[in-house]
N, C-alpha and C positions, 0 to 999 in steps of 0.2 A: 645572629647572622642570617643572612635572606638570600638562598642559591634562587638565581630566575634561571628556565629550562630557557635555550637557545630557541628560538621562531620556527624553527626546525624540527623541531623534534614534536610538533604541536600536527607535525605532517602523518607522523605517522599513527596520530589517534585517529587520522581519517582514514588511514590505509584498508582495515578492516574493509569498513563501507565501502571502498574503491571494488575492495576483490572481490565483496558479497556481490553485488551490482554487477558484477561478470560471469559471477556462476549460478545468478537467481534466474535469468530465462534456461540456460543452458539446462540445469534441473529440470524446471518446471516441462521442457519439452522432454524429457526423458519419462518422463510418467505419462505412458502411456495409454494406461492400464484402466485408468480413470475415468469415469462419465462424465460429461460436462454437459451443463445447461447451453451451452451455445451451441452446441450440434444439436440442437432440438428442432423443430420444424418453426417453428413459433413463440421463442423464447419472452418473448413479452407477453404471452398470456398468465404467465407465472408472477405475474409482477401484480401485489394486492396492496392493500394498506398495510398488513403486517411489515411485508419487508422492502418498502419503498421507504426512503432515507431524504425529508428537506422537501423542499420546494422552490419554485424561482422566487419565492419572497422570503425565503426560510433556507439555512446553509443547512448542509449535510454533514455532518462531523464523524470521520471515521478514525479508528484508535489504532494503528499500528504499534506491538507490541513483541518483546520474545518471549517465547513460553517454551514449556520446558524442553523442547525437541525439536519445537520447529518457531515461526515467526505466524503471525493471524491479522489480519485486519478485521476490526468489530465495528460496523457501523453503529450509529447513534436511533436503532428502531428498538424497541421494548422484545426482551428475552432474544436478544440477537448474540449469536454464537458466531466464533472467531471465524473468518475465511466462509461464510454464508455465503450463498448469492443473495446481492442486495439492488435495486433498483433509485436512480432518482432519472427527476423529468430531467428535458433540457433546461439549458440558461439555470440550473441548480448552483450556485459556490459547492463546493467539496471543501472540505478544512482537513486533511491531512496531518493528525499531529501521533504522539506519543507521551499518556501519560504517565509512565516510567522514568524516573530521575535517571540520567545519565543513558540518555539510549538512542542511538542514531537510527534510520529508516529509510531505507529505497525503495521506491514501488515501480514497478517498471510495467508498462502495457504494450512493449516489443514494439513493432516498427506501425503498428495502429494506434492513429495518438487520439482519444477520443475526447480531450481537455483544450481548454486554452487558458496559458500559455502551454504549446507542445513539449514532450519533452520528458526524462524521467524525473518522477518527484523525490526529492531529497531534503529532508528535514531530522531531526529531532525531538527530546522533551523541551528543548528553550529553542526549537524553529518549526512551529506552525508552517504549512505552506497551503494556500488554496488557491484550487483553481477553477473553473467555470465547464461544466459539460456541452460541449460544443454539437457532437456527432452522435446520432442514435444508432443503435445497436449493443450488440451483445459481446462484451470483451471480456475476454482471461489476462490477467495480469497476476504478478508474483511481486510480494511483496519479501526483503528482508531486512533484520534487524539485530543489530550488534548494542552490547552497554561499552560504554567509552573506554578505550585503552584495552579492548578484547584482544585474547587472541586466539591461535587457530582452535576451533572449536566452539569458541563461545556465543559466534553469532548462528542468528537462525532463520528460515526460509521457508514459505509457504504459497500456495497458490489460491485464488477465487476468481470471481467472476462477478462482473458490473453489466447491470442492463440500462443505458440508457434510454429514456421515453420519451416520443415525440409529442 
């Protein structure tokens, strides 16, 4: 005999993702305490071949992931560590995914959209999402990440920082 779950109840594996997506900037402004590469005077002088990510003929593939305490995005540069700051040019694709079976993902870059399409990214392990680097500069963004049918507690949240290049 084969119980199917109600269409309904399919809602609240997204719930998670819902609430994380509400309390991922709210965080991330709360750490204060933090240095960041964007208040720097000249944040694009930090931007090398090491940790520039893609090209406008080459996508940029960043791994949003949960780990044990919090949530990281790892770009696609050689010996790149979770929530780095990472650089690509303009007109780069971004490919937003997660290789972790069963794991949802929000990245949010708060009301400075520096992508097109605008907007927060949300995807998973089976939804890729990419998008295209529109605006140059230097943005914090907070990504978080839940495994499917979480709950409170299970998901987790991080912050980094993307330098767009003109």
């Amino acid at each position: 005999m084969t119980i199917d779950r109600p269409k309904a109840s399919r809602l609240w594996l997204a719930l998670p993702l819902i609430l994380l997506s509400s309390g991922v900037a709210a965080q991330a402004q709360a750490k204060t305490k933090m240095t960041y590469v964007c208040k720097e005077t000249n944040p694009e002088t930090l931007c090398n071949p090491a940790n520039t990510c893609g090209s406008p003929t080459q996508p940029c593939s960043v791994d949003v992931k949960r780990t044990s305490y919090a949530a990281s995005a790892t770009p696609d540069v050689p010996d790149a560590k979770g929530n780095q700051t990472f650089c690509v040019k303009i007109d780069t694709s971004v490919i937003w995914h997660s290789d972790t079976k069963h794991q949802g993902f929000v990245v949010d870059f708060g009301p400075n959209e520096p992508f097109d399409p605008p907007g927060d990214i949300i995807g998973g392990s089976d939804k890729a999402v990419t998008v295209r680097a529109k605006t140059p500069g230097c943005y914090r963004f907070s990504a978080g990440a839940c495994r499917s049918g979480a709950v409170y507690g299970m998901c987790g949240n991080g912050t980094a920082e993307l330098i767009i290049l003109k």
